[in-house]
N, C-alpha and C positions, 0 to 999 in steps of 0.2 A: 482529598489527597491520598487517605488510606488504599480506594481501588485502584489509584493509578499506581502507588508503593507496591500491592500484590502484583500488578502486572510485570512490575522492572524485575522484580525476581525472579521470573520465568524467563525475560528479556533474558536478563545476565546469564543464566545457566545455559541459552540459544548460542549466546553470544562465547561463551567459553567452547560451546561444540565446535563454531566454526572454526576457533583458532587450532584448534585441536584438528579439524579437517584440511586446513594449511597448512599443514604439515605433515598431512599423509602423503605417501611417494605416488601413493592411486591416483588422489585428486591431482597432484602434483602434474603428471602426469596428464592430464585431460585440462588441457589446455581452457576447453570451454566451461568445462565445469570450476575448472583453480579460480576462472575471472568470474563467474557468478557468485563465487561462495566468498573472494575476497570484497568484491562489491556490496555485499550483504553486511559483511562484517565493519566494511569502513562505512556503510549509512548508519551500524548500530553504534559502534565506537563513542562518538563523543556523549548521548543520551548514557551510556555502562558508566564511561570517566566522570561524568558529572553526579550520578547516584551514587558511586563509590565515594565519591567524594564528600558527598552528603550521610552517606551512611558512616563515615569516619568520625566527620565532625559532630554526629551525633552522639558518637561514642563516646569523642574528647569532650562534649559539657555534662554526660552523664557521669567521667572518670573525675571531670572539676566539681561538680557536686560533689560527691565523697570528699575529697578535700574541702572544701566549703564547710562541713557536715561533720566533718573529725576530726582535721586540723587545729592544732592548738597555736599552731605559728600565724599569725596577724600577717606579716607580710606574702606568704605563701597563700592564704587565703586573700585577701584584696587582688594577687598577679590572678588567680583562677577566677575569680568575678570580671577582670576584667579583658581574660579571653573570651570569657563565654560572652560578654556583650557581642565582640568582635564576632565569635562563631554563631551567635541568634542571626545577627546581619549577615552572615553568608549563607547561611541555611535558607533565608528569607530567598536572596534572590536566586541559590538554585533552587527551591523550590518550583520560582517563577520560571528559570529555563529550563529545568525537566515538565514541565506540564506543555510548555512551548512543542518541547521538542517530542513529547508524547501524544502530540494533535493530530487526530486521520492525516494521511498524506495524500496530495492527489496521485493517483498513478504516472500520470503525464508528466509529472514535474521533469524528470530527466530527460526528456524526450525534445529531439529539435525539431523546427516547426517549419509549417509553412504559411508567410503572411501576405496577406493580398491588400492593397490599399488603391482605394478609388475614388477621383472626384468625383464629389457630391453637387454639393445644392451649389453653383456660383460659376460656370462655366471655364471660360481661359484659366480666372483666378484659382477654380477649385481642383484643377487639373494644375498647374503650379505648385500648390500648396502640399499635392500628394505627394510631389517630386522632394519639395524639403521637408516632409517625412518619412521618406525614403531615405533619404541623406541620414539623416537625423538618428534611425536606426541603422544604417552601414557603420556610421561614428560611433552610437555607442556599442553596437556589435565589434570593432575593432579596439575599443576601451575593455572590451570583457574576454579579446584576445576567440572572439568565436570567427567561422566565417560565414559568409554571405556570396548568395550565386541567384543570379538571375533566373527564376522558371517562366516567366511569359511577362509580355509585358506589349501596352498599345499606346504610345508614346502619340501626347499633341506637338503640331504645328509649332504653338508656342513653347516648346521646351517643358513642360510638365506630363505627366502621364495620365491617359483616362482609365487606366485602371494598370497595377503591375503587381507580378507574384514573385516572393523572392521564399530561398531555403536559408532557414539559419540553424550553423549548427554547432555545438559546442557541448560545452557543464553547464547543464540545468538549462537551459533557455528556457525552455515553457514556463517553468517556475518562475521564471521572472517577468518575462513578454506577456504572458497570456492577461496581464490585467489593461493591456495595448485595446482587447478588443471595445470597438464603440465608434463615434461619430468626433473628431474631432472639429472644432470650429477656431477659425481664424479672423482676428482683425486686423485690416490693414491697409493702405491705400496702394492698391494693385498700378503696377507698373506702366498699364493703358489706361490710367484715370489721369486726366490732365486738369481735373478741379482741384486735386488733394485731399477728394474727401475718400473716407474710411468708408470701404465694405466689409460685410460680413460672408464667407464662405465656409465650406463643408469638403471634408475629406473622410472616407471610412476606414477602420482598419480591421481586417479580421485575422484571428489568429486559431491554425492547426496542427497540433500534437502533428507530428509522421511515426505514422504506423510501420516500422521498421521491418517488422515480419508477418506479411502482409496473407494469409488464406484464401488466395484471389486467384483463379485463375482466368486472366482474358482472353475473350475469343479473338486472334488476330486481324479476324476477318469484320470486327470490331473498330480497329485501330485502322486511320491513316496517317500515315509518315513521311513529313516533308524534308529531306535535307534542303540546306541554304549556307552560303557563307557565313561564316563567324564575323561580328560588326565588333570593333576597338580594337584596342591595341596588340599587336601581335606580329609586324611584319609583312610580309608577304607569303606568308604560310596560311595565314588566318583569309589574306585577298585571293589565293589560288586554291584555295580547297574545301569542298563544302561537307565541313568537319559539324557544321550548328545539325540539331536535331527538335523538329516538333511534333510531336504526337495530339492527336485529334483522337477523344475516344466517344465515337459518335452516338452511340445511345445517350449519353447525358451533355454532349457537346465540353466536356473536359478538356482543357488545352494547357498540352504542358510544351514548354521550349527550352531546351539547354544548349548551351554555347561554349561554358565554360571547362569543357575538359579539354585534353589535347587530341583526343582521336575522337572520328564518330561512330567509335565502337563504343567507347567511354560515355558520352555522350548520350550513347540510345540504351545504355544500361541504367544509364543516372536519369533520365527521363521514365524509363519503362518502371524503375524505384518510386521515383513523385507520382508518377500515372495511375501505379497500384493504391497510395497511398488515398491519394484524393479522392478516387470512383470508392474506394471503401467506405472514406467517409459519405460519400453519398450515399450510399447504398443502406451503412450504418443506420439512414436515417429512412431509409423502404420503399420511400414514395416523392415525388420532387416538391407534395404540398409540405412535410415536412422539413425537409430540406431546405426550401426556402424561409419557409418559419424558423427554422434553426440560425441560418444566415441575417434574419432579419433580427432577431434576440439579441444575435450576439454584435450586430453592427448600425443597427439601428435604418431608416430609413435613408439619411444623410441630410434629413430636412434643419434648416439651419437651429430651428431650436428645440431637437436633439442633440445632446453634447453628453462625453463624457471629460471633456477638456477643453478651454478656451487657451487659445495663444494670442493675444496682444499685443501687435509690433509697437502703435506709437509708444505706450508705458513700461513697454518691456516686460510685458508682466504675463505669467501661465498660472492657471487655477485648474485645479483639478476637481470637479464639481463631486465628485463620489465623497470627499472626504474633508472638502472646504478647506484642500491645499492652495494657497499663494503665493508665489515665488517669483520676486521684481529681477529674474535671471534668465529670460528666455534669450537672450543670444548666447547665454552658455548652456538652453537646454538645447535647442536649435544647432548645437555645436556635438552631441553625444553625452553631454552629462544629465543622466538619467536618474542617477542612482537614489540622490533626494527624494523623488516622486515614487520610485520603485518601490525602493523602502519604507514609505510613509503606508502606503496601496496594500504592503505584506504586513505590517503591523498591525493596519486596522483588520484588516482580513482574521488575522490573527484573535485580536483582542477579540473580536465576534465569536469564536471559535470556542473561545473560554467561555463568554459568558453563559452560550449552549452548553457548554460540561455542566459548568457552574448550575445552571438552572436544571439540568437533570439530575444532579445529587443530590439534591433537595429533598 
């Protein structure tokens, strides 16, 4: 705890700069610059509040010792014994949320994403399956108040998707979604079995940070661009004008499609944003053997016994195999509520995190 104490002390004195830098008329003034430096300040805020906090209460059982220690009054000495019980137990546990909140941060965490889910191992069923995970992230994406937009998508016959890309974008999504990426498996008796008996199927998810300011310049001659009608709801605006936008970025075969702005100006901008985003990611990776090695790490094959999650219609029940969560609530996870599983996923994450500190001060 001593190195991570020298460090807040450097924190804080950063952290007094900036407040002091909000309220210069300069930065004030620089629009760009007042929202970095206040951004800064509010990621550092609650880690300063909490060590101030902690460096008070350290104060007050060092100021109750002396009374302890010199006091001749009995009742004055027993009240200062038994704050300090009280202030040991809060020091204890910020200790434990300043080290929390002292833990590398991924870069990504603020960062919205784009996730691609596709059936796997199980054919009509596993193309189904992807569709209410789809669902399932739109809901809890709408529970976390972010939103959600279409970027491609190759919808089956049967009303399930064989594979579809959506943008989510909000507070923190990656920090939260990215432990989405893996192979999810489902049991259940698919709506074309007329025995009743339970299969098993595969759906993927993979999830990408967006590269927001992107170092990319595409060769247009690169890109092909299909305008098409915009599909759902919208009137006759969306039936008369072909407002949708899909770009094709043919060196890597990249396909991004957006529907959901109102102009297909809007549109080929908000496309040509995801298009930059993904061929970086590709490229990110230099070569398409790594690239697919990256994609396969993080989503697995789809072969059914790959899983980083089982969903269980007849028992109602989802396990989360990373962590040997199980939860008898899959029609309220299957509904948006995620948070239980999120939570548990960033804990453990967590606790690992420690125990690397931990075994390096050693």
């Amino acid at each position: 705890m001593d190195k991570i104490m020298a460090q807040l002390e450097s924190l804080v004195a950063h952290y007094d700069e900036l407040q002091e830098m909000m309220a210069d008329p300069e930065v004030i003034n620089d629009t760009k610059r007042y929202m970095e430096v206040s951004k800064e300040e509010a990621d550092l805020r609650d880690v300063v509040e909490k060590y101030r906090k902690y460096k008070a209460d350290k104060k007050e059982i060092s100021d109750n010792k002396d009374i302890i220690a010199n006091e001749s009054d009995s009742d004055l000495v027993e009240m200062a014994k038994d704050e300090n019980n009280e202030l040991e137990q809060d020091i204890a546990k910020l200790e434990d949320e300043i080290k929390i909140l002292m833990l590398p941060k991924d870069p990504n965490d603020d960062k919205d994403i784009i996730m691609e889910i596709r059936g796997a191992a199980g054919g009509d069923e596993a193309s189904l399956f992807a569709g209410d995970l789809l669902r399932m992230y739109e809901k809890y994406a709408e529970r976390q108040n972010w939103q959600v937009s279409i970027v491609d998508s190759e919808p089956t016959e049967v009303g399930g998707y064989k594979r579809v890309a959506i943008m989510i974008t909000g507070n923190k999504v990656y920090s939260k979604l990215k432990y989405e990426n893996g192979a999810h498996r489902v049991q259940r008796v698919p709506v074309t079995e007329s025995q009743g008996r339970v299969h098993t199927s595969t759906a993927t998810v993979a999830v990408m940070p967006e590269y927001e300011q992107v170092d990319l310049d595409l060769d247009p001659k690169d890109i092909r661009v299909d305008v098409y009608r915009s599909s759902g709801a919208g009137g006759q605006h969306i039936n008369k004008t072909s407002s949708a936008v899909r770009m094709t970025h043919l060196p890597t075969g990249i396909v991004v499609a957006m529907q959901d702005q109102r102009s297909q100006q809007q549109n080929r901008e908000k496309a040509m944003q995801i298009l930059k985003s993904r061929v970086y990611d590709y490229y990110e990776s230099q070569n398409r053997d790594k690239y697919d090695a990256k994609r396969k790490n993080a989503v697995g094959t789809g072969d059914r016994s790959e899983r980083i999650r089982t969903y269980n219609y007849p028992q109602n029940r989802v396990t989360d195999h990373r962590i040997g969560l199980t939860l008898n609530k899959l029609d309220r996870v299957m509904n948006g509520e995620l948070d239980e599983i999120i939570d548990a996923l960033i804990l453990y994450n967590q606790t690992k995190q420690l125990e690397e500190l931990a075994e390096q001060n050693v």
